[in-house]
N, C-alpha and C positions, 0 to 999 in steps of 0.2 A: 556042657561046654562045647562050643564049636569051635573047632580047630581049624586054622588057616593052612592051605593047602602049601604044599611046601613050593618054592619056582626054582625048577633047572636053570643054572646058568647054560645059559650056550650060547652058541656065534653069532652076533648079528647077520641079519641075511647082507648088509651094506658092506661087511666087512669079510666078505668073500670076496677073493681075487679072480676074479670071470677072466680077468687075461691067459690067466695059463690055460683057461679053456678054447681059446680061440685061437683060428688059422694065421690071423694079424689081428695079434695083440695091442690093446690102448695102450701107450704110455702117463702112466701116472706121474705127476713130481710133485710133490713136498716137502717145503721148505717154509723155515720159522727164524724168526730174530727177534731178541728183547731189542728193546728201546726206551733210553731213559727218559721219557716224557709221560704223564698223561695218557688214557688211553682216550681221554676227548680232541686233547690236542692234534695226537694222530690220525684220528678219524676225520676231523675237521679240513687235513689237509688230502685223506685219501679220498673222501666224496666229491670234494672239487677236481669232479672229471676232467673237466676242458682246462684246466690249468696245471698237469702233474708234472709238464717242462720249467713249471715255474717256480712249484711247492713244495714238491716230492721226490722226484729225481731229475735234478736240473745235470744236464750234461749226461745224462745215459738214454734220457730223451730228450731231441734238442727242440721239437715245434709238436704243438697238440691243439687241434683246430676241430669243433664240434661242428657235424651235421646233422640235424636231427637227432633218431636214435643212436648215431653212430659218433666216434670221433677219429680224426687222424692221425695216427701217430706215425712220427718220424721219429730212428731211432739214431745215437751218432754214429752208428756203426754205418748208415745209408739205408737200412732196410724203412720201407714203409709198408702201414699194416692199417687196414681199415678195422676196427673194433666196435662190436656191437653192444651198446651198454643194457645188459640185461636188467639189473636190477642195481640199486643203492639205498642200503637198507639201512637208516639211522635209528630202527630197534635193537637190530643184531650188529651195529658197525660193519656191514658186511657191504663190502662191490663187486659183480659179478659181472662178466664180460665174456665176449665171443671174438675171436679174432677172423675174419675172414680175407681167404688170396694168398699170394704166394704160396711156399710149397707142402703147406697145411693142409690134408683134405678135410681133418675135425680139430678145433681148438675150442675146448670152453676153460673159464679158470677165475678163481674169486681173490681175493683178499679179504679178510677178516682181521677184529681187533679186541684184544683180550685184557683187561688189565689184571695188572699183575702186583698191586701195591699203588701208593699212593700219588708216586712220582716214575711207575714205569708200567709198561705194555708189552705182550708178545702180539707179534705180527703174523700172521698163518698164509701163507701163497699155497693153491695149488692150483694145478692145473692139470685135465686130458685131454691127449692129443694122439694124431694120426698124420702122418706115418709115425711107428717107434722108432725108427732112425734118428729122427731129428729130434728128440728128447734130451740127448749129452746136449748140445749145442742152446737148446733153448732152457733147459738147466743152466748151464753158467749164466746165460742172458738173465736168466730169474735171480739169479743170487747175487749178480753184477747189479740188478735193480735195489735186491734187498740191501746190497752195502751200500750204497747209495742214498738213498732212503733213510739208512740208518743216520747214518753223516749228515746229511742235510737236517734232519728234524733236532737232531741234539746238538746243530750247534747253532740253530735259533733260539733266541731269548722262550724259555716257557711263561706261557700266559698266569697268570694271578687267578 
């Protein structure tokens, strides 16, 4: 009889915090929201890059204009931020982006989409960035998004 060798669990190496190792620490943030829709329906509106003043958070972005790899966002707060669209990944629901300027020296950050039942989704944001300073501030920005987002998609009609 051969016997399967037994596996330790242990820590993912992903899942070690290298910030507390470091002189200037990345800021991590993570943040999640259900939402009562479909998880096609949300995805559908989160790929459409160049339209998320239109589809996804209308009013916490007011203008979104593609150039190339990039698109521009303008936020209503006044801040504008050129964004580099890494990837949009209609396997994984997944959009990843890079923000570059202002007073950001490292910004990368995705959204992903999970369903979670027949007629609802969790929404996954995160993002890391540099300097750690400005993390409180582009926290609430993220969550001021994800309510946002939330409101706009559930109180369009869901698709059939």
């Amino acid at each position: 009889m051969t016997r399967t060798p037994r596996l330790r669990r242990r820590e993912a190496p992903w899942s070690v915090n290298l910030n507390q190792r470091s002189e200037n620490p990345m800021a991590t943030i993570h943040k999640e929201i259900e939402v009562e829709r479909n998880k096609e329906f949300v995805w559908d509106a989160i790929r459409d890059v160049g339209a998320i003043h239109k589809r996804l958070v209308p009013g916490f972005v007011v203008d979104c204009t593609l150039e190339g790899d990039s698109r521009i966002v303008t936020f209503a707060n006044g801040m504008v931020v050129r964004e580099l669209i890494v990837d949009v990944d209609d396997e994984t629901c997944r959009h990843s982006w890079s923000a570059r300027g202002g007073t950001l020296t490292h910004h990368n950050a995705s959204i992903q989409v999970f369903s979670d039942g027949r007629d609802k989704c969790r929404v996954v944001w995160i993002a890391d960035l540099l300097p750690n300073e400005v993390a409180a501030a582009i926290g609430e920005m993220i969550q001021h998004g994800l309510n946002t987002m939330k409101h706009t998609l559930e109180s369009r009609p869901a698709r059939g």
